[in-house]
N, C-alpha and C positions, 0 to 999 in steps of 0.2 A: 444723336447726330455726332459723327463724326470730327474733330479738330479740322482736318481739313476742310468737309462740308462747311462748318461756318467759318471759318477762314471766306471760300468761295462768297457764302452766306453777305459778309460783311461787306465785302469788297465788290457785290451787285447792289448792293443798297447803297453805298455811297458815290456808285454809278447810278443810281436812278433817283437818289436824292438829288444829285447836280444838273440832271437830265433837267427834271422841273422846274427849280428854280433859275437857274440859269439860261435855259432855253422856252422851255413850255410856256411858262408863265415872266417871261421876263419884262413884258407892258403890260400886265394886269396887273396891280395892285388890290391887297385886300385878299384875298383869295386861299389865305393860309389855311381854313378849311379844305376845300377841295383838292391843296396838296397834299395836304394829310389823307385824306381818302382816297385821293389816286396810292401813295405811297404805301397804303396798308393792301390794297387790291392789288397790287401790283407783287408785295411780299408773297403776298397767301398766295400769286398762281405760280410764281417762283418756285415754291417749297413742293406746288402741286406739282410742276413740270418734273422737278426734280427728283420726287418721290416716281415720276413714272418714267425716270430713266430719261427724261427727255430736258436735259436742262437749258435756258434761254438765253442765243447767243447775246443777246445787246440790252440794252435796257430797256423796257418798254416805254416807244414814244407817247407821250401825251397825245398826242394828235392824231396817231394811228397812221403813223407812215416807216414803221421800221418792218423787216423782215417776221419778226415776232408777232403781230399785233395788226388784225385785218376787223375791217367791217365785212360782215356777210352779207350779200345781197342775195335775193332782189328786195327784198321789203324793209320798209323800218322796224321793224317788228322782230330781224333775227337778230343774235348775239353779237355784242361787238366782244371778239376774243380772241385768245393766243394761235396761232392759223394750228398751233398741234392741236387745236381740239377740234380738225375736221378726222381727227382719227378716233372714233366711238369708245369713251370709255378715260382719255387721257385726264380732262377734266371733268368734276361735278357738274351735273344738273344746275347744282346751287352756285356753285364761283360762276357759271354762263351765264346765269341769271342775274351775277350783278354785275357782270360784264356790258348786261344791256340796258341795266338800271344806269350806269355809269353812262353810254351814250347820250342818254337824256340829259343829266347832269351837266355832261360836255357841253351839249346845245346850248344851254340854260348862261353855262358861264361865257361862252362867246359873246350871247346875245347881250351880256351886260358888259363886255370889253371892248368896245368896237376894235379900241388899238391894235389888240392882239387878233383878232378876228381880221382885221386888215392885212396885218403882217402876216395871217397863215393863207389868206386869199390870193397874195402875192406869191408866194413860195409854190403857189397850185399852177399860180399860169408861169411861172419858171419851171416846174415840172413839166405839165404841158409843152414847154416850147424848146427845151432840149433833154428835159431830165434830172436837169441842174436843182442846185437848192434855191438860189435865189437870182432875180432877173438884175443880175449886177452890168451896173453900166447902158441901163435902158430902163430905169426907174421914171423918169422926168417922160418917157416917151408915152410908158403907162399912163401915167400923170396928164397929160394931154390928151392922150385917148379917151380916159373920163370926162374932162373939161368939155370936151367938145360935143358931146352929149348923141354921139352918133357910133353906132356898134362897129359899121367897118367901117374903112380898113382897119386889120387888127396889127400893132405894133409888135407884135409877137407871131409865131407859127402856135398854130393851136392846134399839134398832134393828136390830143385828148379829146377834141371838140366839148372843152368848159364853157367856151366864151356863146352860154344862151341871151337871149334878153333877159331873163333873169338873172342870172350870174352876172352880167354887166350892169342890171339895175340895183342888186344886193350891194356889190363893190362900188358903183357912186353914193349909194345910203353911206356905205361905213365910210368911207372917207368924208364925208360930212359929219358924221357923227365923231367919230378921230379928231375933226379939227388939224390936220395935219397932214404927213407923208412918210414915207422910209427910204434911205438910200444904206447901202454897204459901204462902211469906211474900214479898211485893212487895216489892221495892228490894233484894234480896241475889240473890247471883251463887253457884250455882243458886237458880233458886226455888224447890227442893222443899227443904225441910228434913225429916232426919228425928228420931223422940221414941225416946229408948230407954225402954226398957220400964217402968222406973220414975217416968218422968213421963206416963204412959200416962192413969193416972186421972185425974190433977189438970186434964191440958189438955182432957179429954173432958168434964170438969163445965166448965170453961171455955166451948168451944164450946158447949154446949146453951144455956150461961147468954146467951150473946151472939144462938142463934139465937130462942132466947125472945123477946128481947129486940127480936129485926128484925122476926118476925112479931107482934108489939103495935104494932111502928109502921106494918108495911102496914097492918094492921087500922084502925087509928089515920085512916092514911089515906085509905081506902076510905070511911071512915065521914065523912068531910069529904067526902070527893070527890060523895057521894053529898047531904048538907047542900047543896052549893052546888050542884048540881042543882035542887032543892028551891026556895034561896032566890036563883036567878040572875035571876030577872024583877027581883027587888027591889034588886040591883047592889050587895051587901054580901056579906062570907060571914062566918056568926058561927063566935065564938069561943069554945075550948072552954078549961077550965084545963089548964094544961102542957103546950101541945100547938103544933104549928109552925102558923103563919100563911099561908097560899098567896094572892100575888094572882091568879092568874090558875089556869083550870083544867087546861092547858098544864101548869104547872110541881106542881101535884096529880098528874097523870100521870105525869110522869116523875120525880118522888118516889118513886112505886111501882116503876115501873119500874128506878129504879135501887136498890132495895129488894133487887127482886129478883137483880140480877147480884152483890151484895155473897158 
């Protein structure tokens, strides 16, 4: 091999070392086996891609949600593997085969995480419902959605169509089984933080209190935006009490709009 080869070599593996433990497995605890085992399957199809000219843009997700790294359906029964090996011949017979050994295993350690099984359950109906990684800022809504013990209405767009009674009776098991919840807080390494159970309530009256609070200032602002509509022939825009100033209609807009993304 090449100096450059392992150069590459080194600097994918301390990309897919950090993939794991920082992301994959960041609420499972215990589990340093099965990082290990993902991280050596993961080398060997590396060396394999590479060997066939095909090498792997990203690191491969744990969870089977990168470019790299598909579940083949229809059955459970097919390979969980690197998507180059729908090209006959990229990989062995034998790496596919613990490709699909590995799905099992995957099962296996969800089914004893709830927490992390929760938090990739969540990331599914944020996929579903824009594309996004995570349902940031409509957590507590989820949260309610379970509570209430009733499928619709769904607080999300379910483009995917996840949201069966099954997958909505899986996702109230593990949240009971979790003991808790996750919301995304910016500037901390991960960003999902999880609530244990006992501060469940209090952050929930939080969130409402705050979402309350954004939808009075879209409203707030809609109702300006609409005003200087109204009064734009006359090149002023009045003023309300306690309320933000916009000079231009531009920045009214994108008032809202970043309303909206909060």
């Amino acid at each position: 091999m090449a100096c450059g080869d392992s150069t590459d070599r080194a600097k994918f593996e301390r990309s897919q070392r950090s993939t794991i433990t920082k992301e994959a497995l960041a609420f499972a605890s215990g589990e340093e086996e099965a990082a290990r085992h993902f991280l050596d399957l993961a080398m060997e199809t590396y060396d394999a891609l590479v060997t066939a000219g095909r090498p792997p843009t990203f690191a491969f997700d744990f969870h089977f949600n990168s470019p790299d790294v598909l579940m083949h359906v229809p059955t459970k029964a097919d390979a969980v593997a690197p998507c180059e090996a729908r090209r006959p011949g990229t990989l062995s017979t034998d790496l596919i085969a613990k490709w699909t050994s590995w799905r099992g295993e995957y099962e296996a350690l969800m089914a004893r995480q709830p927490r992390q099984a929760l938090l990739q359950a969540m990331c599914l109906i944020s996929s579903s419902h824009d594309s996004s990684s995570w349902p940031s800022g409509y957590e507590w809504q989820i949260l309610k959605w379970l509570e209430s013990g009733e499928l619709t209405p769904l607080p999300f767009d379910d483009r995917c169509d996840i949201a069966t009674p099954a997958f909505y009776a899986e996702l109230r098991r593990l949240r009971q089984r979790a003991r808790g919840w996750f919301y995304y807080a910016f500037g901390v390494t991960p960003g999902e933080v999880f609530i244990p159970e006992d501060q469940l309530v209090a952050w929930c009256k939080e969130r409402e209190a705050k979402d309350a609070e954004r939808q009075r200032e879209v409203q707030d602002a809609k109702q300006r935006l609409n005003l200087w509509a109204q009064s734009k022939s006359k090149g002023s825009l009045p003023r309300t009490p306690q309320t933000k100033t916009f000079q231009t209609e531009g920045a009214v807009r994108q008032y809202i709009a970043d309303q909206f993304k909060k």
